[in-house]
Phi, psi and omega in degrees: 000307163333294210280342156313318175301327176319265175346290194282342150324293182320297173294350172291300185336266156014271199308312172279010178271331185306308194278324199268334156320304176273044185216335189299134167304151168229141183234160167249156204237133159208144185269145191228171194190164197193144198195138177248104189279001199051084154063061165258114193242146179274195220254331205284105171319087174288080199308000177280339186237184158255069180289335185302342170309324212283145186292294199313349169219029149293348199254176230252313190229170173045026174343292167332281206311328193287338198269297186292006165274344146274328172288311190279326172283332164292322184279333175297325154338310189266356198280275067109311194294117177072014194283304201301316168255353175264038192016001154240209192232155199349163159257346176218124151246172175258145165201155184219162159092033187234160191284310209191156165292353177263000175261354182274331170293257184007300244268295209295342163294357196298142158319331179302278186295349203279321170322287214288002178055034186301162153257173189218145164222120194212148165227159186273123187259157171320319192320092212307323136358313166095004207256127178246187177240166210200131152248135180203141206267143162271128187294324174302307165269336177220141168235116158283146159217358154219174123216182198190109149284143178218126193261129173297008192022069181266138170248150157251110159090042211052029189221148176268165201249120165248136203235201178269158174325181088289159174236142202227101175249149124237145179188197192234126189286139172061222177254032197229144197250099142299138115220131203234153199251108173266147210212147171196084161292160187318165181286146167285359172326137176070008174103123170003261177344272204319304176312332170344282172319311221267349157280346157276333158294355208228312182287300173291003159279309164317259156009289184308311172286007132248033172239347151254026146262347167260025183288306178284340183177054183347346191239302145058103186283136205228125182243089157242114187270166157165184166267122153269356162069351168250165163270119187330345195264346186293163223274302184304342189257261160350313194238343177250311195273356183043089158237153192290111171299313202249146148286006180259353162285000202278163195221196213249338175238027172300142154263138212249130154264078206312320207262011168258312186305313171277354161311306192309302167257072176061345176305155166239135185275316186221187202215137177219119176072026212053011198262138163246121189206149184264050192323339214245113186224168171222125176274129198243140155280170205279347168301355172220057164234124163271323145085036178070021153286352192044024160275101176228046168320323183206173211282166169206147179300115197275308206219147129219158184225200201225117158295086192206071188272163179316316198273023163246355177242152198294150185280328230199173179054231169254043172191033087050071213055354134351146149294132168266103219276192175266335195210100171224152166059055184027034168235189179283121171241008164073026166266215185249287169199147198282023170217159172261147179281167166232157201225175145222154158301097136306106153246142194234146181288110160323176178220000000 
């Protein structure tokens, strides 16, 4: 008699480990990402731009060698982003600080990279500096179907500031219609304070491309990502794009900032001066916040972070814990870039 109980104990057992088996969710995991390549420039002299400014063709000797030895630590980098849960490397990045489409062909070509088949979408920007923004896609997961630049048209002084593009992709992550805004707003040259408008003038062009994507489609999930040269708590943020710290404040045509919560407890993407600051960010509209519902139906935000593995920060000297940028005092420092990049998870419940 025991040992019958024995038994049908086991088998209920059996059964309900069976039954709690078949009920676990599997979600697909995509990565969305965004990387400040730091001034990645080809070998080649462009009379068109002022590249000759550019570290890479500051230097005296060995260029070649210099550009592909940066070029390959950026793409194991980007192999690299988001691996441990999408078990692959982004499906979509941002990338700022690049010269030209032949230095992005290089990069995706990379041994890192050429398996995964990115596309690339770039345009040559205003920017006197000659440096655009850029994007590019695993063709397997998102089909682009429009884009578009918008130049923040800024002046100082009467005179226009020419700067980077925004870049504007849509398409569909999966089955689902993205849009995302890639960004490198003006620089803090001359001082916070002083620069101050022209990254807010740069935050109301950010605005202007989402209040006409959302002409077309109001609930419309909006990704705008970039180096923005500000800290989430700044003014360009706060006060012009009014984004959200907590996700239980976002309202309906709000922008959620997953990276003010972690400014707030010290993180950083780069270090200037003893100064630590999170220029680099990705920003969400309120249609891919789940906001505690546990509806994951359609993609939604899981996470965000910070790329910021051991072998991306300097080891050694008065930069120290830095991002181990690439080009300092106008040489080659065999690092990576002077930001760490940053990503989020997009997960959707399988079906």
């Amino acid at each position: 008699m025991i040992k019958k109980n024995y038994l049908l104990i086991l088998l209920l057992f059996s059964i309900s480990i069976s039954f709690s088996q078949k009920k676990e969710k599997k979600y697909a995991i995509r990565t969305i990402a965004f990387y400040n390549l730091e001034n990645l420039f080809d070998t080649i002299n462009d009379t068109s731009i002022n590249d000759e400014a550019s570290p890479m063709m500051e230097l005296k000797s060995n260029r070649s060698k210099v550009y592909w030895d940066k070029i390959d630590k950026l793409a194991s980098t980007i192999a690299q982003i988001g691996l441990d849960k999408a078990k692959t490397s982004p499906a979509i990045i941002g990338v700022s600080e690049v010269e030209n489409l032949s230095v992005l062909e290089d990069l995706i070509k990379s041994k890192h990279l050429i398996t995964k088949q990115y596309g690339i979408i770039h345009y040559d920007s205003p920017d006197k500096r000659g440096i655009d923004v850029a994007l590019l896609y695993q063709k397997r997961y998102f089909k682009p179907v429009f884009h578009e630049v918008f130049n923040p048209n800024i002046y100082r002084n009467n005179r226009k500031v020419f700067t980077r593009d925004q870049l504007l992709v849509s398409g569909y992550l999966d089955d689902e219609l993205i849009h995302l805004i890639v960004n490198h707003w003006p620089s803090r040259s001359g001082g916070e304070a002083k620069s101050r408008p022209l990254r807010e003038k740069a935050a109301y062009q950010n605005i202007k491309i989402i209040q006409k994507i959302r002409e077309k489609n109001k609930h419309a999930k909006i990704l705008t990502m970039g180096d923005f040269n500000d800290d989430p708590i700044n003014s360009s943020f706060k006060k012009i794009l009014k984004t959200k710290r907590e996700k239980k404040n976002v309202r309906k045509n709000d922008i959620y900032n997953p990276y003010e919560d972690l400014h707030r407890r010290g993180f950083n993407t780069l270090a200037y001066r003893d100064n630590l600051n999170l220029f680099d960010m990705i920003l969400i509209s309120s249609p891919l916040l789940d906001k505690g519902k546990k509806d994951f139906s359609t993609y939604k935000m899981y996470k965000a972070m910070i790329f910021n593995k051991s072998f991306l920060s300097d080891k050694k000297g008065k930069f120290k814990g830095y991002p181990f940028r690439s080009f300092s005092n106008g040489g080659y420092t065999g690092g990576y870039s002077d930001h760490y990049p940053v990503y989020i998870y997009l997960i959707k419940e399988k079906k």
